[in-house]
N, C-alpha and C positions, 0 to 999 in steps of 0.2 A: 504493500500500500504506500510505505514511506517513498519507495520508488517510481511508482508512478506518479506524486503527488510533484518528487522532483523534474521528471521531465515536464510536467503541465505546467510547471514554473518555469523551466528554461524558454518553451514556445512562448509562454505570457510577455516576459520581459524582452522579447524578440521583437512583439505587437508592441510593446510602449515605447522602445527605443527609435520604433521604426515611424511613433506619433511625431506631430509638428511639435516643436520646443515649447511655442507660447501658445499649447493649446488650454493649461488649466489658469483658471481664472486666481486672481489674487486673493481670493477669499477662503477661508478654511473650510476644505473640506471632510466631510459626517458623511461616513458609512452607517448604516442599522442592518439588522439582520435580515428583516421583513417588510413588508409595505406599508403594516403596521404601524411601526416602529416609527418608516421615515415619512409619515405623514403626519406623526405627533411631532416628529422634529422638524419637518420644514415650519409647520406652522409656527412654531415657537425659535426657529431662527431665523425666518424672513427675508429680507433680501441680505441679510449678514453674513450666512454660510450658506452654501450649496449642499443637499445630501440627497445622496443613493441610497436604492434598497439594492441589495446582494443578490437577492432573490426577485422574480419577479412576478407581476401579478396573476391570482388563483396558485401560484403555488402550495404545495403540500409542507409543511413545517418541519415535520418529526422526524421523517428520514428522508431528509432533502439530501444528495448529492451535488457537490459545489462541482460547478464546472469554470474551462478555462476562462472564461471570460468573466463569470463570477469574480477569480483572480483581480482580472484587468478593472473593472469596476471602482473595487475596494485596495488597488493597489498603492495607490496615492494617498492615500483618505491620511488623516491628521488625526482622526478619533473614530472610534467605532464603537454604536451602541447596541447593545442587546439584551435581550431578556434574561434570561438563564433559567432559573425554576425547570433545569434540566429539560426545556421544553427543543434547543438549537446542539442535539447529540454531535452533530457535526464541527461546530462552533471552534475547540479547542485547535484541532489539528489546523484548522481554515487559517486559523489565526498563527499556527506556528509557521503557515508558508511564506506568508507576510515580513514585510520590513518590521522593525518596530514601534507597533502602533499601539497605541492606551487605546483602554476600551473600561467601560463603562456598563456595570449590568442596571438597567432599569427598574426592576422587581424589587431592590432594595428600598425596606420598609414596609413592604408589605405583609402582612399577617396571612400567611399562605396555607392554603385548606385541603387535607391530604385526600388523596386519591382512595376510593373508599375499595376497590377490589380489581383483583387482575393481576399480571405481572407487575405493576405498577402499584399495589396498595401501599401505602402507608409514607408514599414518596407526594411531594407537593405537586397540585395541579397546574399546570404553569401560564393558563390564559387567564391570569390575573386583572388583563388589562379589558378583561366585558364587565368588570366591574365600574360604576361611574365613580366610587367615591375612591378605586383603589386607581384611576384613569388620573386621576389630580396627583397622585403621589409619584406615577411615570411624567407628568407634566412637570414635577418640581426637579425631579432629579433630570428631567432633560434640559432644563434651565442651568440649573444648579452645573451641570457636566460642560453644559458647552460656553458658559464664564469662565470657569477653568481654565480652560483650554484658551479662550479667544478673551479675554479679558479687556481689550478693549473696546468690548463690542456687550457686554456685563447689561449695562443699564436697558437695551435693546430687547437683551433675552429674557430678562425677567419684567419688561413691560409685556413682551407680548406673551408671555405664559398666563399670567392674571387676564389677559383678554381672553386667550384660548380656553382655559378654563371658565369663564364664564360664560363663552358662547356654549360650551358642551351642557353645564348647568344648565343653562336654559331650554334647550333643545330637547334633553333625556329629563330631566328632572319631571316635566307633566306626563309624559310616558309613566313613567316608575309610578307616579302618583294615579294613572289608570288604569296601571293595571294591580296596584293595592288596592283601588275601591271595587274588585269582583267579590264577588264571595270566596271566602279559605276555602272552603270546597272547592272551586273551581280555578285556584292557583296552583295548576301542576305544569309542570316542562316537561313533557317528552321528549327527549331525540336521537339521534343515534349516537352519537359519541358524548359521554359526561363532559364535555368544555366548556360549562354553565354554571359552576356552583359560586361562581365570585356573580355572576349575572343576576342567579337567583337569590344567593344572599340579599343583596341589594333591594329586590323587589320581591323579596316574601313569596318566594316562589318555592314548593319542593320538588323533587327531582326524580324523574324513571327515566332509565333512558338502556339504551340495547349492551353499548360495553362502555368499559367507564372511559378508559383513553388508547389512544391508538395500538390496538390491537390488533396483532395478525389474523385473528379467526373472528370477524364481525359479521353482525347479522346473521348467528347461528341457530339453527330449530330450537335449542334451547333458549337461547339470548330473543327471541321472536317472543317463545312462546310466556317467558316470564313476565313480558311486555304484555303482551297481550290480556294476562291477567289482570296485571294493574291497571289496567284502561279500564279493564270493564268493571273491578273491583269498586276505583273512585269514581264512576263516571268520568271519565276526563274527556272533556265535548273534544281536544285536537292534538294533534303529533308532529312534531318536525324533524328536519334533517338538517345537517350541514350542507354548505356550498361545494364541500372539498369531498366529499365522500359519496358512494351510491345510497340514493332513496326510497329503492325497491324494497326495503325491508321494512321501512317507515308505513310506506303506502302499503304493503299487504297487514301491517297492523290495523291502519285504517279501514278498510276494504273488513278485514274479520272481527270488528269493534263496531263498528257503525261511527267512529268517531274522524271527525276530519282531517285528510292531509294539509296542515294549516300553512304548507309553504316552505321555503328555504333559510337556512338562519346563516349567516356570514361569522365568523370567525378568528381563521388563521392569517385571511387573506383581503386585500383590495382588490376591485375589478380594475380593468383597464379606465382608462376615464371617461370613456363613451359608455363601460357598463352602469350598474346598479350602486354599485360602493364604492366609488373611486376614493374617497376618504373615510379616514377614520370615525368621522363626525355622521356620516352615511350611513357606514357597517352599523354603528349604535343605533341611529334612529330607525333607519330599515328593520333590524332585527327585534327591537322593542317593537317597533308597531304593527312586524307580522302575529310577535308574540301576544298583543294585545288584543288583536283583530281576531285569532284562532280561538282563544278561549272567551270570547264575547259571543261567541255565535249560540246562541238559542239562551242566550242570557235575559230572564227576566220574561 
């Protein structure tokens, strides 16, 4: 592996060497790991820094393979930010092929909520960031990180982080607030992969879903048919799926429940910017408002 990772370095620096001189601009530039990431960070660097995601949009997170041009990307970068909560397995080595560049895990601070079963129990869930009030504590430390670093550019970053976060408040905070006013009865999340429990902390939501985190064997006859129970056990009026995964297993719960396929829920990932979630501030509303709209139906 160390072998190949060295020649995909040697071609990379082939492509950089072989770039125009004064092609990067004089501003510092911010890697992140996910589209994520560097949507929470342009917003809160502005026209101050430039940043790339590593990755790009609908990517799968968990066992993403960096490829050569990944390299070329993040090859320059001045800082790089990431999540960690073990979510970026790839992350360490990526970063060993690199010059030396600081980096920055984002998750710091956050009160992290372990993964309830699977190969994964008892290790922390790492989409911390569907949480809104744990979304302010990645807005601080992406503030906080890129002063650091660019320090004469300080007063910028932490003006616009306190805007960022207010816009997001605004946006999600009456979601969260509509879908606390249903009935506890009918505050449940289904979906296929557990990447929700910072989500549904937030909005009093409890949790069934087919496997808890990225699993090799998902949507199994048994992982179906447990599901399937609890639908019918709590009434739960709807089911969803992720963006990044198959929904076949969602919808035949629906289909043998009578309860609704309430839609797609975003995640890991940004769409491109002509799709549905091109930012962060997207993914949230989008996904609150599928989630509100699903279990609203036959309300009342």
């Amino acid at each position: 592996m160390r072998i190949r990772w060295l020649a995909t370095l040697t071609g990379t620096l082939a492509l950089l060497l072989a770039a125009p001189s004064d092609a990067r601009e004089p501003r510092m530039k911010v890697a992140t790991t996910f589209t994520v990431l560097a949507d929470m960070a342009q917003n809160v660097a502005g026209d101050a820094a430039e940043v790339v995601s590593i990755t790009r949009p609908g990517a799968e997170i968990h066992g993403y393979e960096p490829t050569p041009r990944d390299i070329v990307r993040a090859w320059d970068a001045d800082l790089i930010l990431w999540n960690g909560l073990n979510l970026e397995l790839w992350f360490a080595q990526f970063l060993d092929n690199l010059k030396d560049v600081p980096s920055v895990t984002l998750s710091d601070g956050i009160d992290p909520i372990a993964v309830a079963g699977g190969e994964y129990r008892g290790k922390p869930n790492p989409h911390a960031w569907m949480g809104l009030d744990n979304a302010l504590i990645y807005i601080d430390n992406i503030a906080h990180a890129l002063a650091t670093h660019d320090p004469a550019n300080a007063a910028t970053y932490r003006a616009n982080a306190e805007s960022y976060k207010a816009r997001l408040r605004e946006a999600i905070g009456p979601l969260r607030d509509r879908i606390a006013a249903l009935p506890e009865d009918r505050r449940w999340l289904v979906t296929c992969e557990g990447a929700f429990p910072y989500l549904a902390r937030d909005f009093g939501l409890k949790e069934l879903y087919l496997w808890p985190m990225n699993a090799d064997q998902v949507g199994t006859p048994q992982q179906v048919r447990a599901v399937i129970d609890g639908v019918r056990q709590h009434r739960i009026p709807a089911v969803f799926c992720e963006s990044t995964v198959n929904n076949a297993p969602a919808r035949q719960i629906a289909r043998e429940t009578g309860a609704a396929y309430g839609g797609m829920l975003y995640v890991d990932s940004l769409s491109t910017r002509d799709g549905p979630v091109p930012t962060y501030l997207d993914l949230m509303r989008v996904t609150a408002e599928t989630i509100a709209a699903g279990l609203e139906q036959g309300d009342g």
